[in-house]
N, C-alpha and C positions, 0 to 999 in steps of 0.2 A: 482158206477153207473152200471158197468157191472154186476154184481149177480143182482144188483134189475132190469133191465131188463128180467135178465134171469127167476127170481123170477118171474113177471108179464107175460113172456111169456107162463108161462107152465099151468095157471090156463083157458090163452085168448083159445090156443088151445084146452084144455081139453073142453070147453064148445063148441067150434066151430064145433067141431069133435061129440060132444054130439046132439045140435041142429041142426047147419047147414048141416052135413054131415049125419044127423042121426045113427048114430055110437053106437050100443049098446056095443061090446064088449067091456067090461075091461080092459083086457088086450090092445086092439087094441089101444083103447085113450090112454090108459097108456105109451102106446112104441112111438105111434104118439107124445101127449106131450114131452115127456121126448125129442126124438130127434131134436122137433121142439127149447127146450129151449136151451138144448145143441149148436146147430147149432148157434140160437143170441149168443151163450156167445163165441164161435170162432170166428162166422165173428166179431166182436166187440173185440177181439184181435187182430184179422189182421189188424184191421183197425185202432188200437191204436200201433202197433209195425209198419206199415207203416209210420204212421204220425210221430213217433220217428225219425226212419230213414230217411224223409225227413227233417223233422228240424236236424238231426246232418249235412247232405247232405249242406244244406244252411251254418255252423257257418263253 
């Protein structure tokens, strides 16, 4: 679940930064994407290495 979010995040921003933001550079959307997918695929570790720690926390 996590790669395929991270999957889907980098194509939502590469267009947003395309149209929304009007973003020509390449590179610029490239480094934008790339950190925006990066960023879901951590916070979505933390938040799965939390939820661990609190279910051992409770047994």
């Amino acid at each position: 679940m996590q790669e395929l979010l991270t999957a889907v995040a980098y194509p939502i921003v590469w267009l947003i930064c395309a149209y929304l933001l009007k973003i020509e550079s390449g590179l610029a959307k490239l480094l934008i994407s790339l950190t925006a997918a990066i960023l879901v695929y951590v916070l979505i570790g933390i938040k799965r290495t939390q939820k661990e720690n609190h279910k051992e926390n409770e047994d």
